[in-house]
C-alpha positions in Angstrom: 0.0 0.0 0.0 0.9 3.7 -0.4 -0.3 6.5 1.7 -1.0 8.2 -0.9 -4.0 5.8 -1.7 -5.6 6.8 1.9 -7.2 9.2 3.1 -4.6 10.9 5.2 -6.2 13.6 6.7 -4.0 14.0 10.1 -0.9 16.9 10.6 2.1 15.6 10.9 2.0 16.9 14.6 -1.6 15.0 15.4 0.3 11.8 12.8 3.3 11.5 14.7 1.7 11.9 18.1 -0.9 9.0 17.1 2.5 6.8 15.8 3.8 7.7 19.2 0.9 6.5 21.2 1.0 3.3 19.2 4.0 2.8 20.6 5.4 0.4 17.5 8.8 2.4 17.6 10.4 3.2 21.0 10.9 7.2 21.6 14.4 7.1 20.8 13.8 5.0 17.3 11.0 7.2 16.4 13.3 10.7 17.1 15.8 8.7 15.1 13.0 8.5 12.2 11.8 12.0 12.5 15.4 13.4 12.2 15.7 11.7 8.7 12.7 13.2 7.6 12.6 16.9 9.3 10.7 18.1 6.6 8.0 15.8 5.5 4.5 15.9 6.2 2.2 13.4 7.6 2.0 11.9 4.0 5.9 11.7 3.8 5.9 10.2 7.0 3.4 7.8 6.2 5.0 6.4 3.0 8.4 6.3 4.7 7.5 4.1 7.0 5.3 2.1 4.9 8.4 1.7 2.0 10.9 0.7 5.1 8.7 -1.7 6.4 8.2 -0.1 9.7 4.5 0.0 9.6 2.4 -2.2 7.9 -0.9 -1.3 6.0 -3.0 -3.0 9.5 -0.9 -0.3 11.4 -0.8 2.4 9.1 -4.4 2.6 9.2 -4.7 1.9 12.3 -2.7 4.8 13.4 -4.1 7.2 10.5 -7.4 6.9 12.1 -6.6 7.2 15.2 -6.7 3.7 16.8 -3.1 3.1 17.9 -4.0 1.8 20.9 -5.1 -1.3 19.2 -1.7 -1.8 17.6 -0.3 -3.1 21.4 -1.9 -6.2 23.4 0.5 -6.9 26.3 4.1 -7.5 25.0 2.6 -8.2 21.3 2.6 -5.6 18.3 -0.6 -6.4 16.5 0.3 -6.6 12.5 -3.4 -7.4 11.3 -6.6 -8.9 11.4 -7.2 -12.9 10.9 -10.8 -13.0 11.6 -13.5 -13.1 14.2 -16.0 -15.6 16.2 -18.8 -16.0 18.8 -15.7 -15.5 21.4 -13.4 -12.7 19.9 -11.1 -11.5 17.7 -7.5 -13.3 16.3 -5.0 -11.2 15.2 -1.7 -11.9 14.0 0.8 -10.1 16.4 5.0 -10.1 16.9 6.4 -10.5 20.4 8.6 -7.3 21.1 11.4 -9.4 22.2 11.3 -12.4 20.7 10.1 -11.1 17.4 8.3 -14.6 17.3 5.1 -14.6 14.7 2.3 -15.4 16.6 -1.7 -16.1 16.6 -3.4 -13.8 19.5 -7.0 -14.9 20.1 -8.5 -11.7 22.2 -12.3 -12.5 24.2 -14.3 -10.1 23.3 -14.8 -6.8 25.7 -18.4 -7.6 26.2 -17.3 -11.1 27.2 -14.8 -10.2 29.6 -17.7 -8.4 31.6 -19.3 -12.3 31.7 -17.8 -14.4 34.2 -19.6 -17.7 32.4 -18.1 -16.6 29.5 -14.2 -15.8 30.9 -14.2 -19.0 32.4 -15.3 -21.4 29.4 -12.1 -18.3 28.0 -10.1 -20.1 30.5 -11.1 -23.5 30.0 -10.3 -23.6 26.4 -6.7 -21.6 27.4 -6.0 -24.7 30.2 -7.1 -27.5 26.9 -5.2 -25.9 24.5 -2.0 -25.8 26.8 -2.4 -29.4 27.9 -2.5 -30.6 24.1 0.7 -31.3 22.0 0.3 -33.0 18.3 1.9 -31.6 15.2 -1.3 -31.0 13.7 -2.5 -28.7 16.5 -1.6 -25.3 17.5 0.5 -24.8 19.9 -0.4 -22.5 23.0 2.6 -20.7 24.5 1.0 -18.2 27.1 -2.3 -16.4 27.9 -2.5 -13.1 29.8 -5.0 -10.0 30.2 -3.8 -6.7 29.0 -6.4 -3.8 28.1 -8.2 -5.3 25.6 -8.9 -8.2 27.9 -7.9 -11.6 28.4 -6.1 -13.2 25.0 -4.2 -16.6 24.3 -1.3 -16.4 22.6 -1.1 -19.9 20.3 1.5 -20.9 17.3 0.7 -18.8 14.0 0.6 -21.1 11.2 0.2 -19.3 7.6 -1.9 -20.5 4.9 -5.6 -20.6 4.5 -8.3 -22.3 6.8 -10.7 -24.7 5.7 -13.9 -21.9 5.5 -11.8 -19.7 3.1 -10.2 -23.0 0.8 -14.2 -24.2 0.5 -15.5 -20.9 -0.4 -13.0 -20.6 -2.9 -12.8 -24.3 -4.4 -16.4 -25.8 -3.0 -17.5 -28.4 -1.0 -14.7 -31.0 -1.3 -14.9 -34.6 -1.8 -15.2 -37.7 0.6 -11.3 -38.3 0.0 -10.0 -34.8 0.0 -12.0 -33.8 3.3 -10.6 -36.9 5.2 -7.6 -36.0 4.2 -7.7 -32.3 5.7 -9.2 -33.8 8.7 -6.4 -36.3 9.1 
């Protein structure tokens, strides 16, 4: 993506201070950043970041309209969205440290308000953790952060079974035994 192709509407005063709050780049790496580009306006900040790979188009968005505080769930930066359920929300997130790729599955706010609710949360986070095949996700910590309780499980890329049927159709008696195997 270019910023050019949004809707960038922000100063570079109300960009940067939204790119702070985001907090994706520590103070000193993003004074670093703005002293390469002392000049450039929101949009020239935008695209830099963008072309270096700094931001991607989940966080330049993100932080364009004015959401940065979704871009940070505990010691995870949030690099997009992988879809939603009856529970919550999955995002695909970096640990800060680790820079390990991982799958974040976040319970809903309204949720977290529902005991019944946090507790089936925590009865599928104690499951998960106990299991341990190579065809099943790996769980490797679950925490609660502002957003609300979240499990942090193994990010495998590729396509899930909803989104390969919707683009191929319904497969066949051999082909679906062998996904389920």
């Amino acid at each position: 993506m270019d910023a050019t192709s949004a809707n960038l509407e922000l100063s570079r005063d109300d960009f940067v201070a939204n790119l702070a709050a985001s907090r994706l780049l520590a103070p000193d790496e993003l004074d670093q950043f703005l002293a390469k580009h002392p000049g450039a306006n929101a949009l020239g900040l935008a695209n830099a970041l963008l072309t270096s790979g700094i931001l991607n188009d989940y966080q330049f968005d993100a932080i364009s309209q004015g959401r940065a505080a979704e871009l940070r769930i505990g010691n995870y930066d949030v690099l997009g969205r992988l879809g939603a359920g009856g529970m919550g929300t999955v995002f695909k997130a970096r640990h800060r440290r680790m820079k390990r790729v991982v799958a974040l599955k976040v319970l809903s706010a309204a949720l977290c308000k529902d005991e019944a609710f946090v507790r089936r949360f925590q009865r599928e986070v104690e499951t998960i953790a106990r299991l341990g095949h190579p065809n099943i996700v790996m769980a490797y910590d679950a925490d609660e952060a502002d957003v609300g309780h979240f499990l942090v499980m193994e990010f495998v890329d590729g396509q899930d079974l909803v989104a390969f049927v919707s683009k191929h159709g319904p497969a066949g008696v051999a082909e679906a035994a062998g996904c389920i195997i």
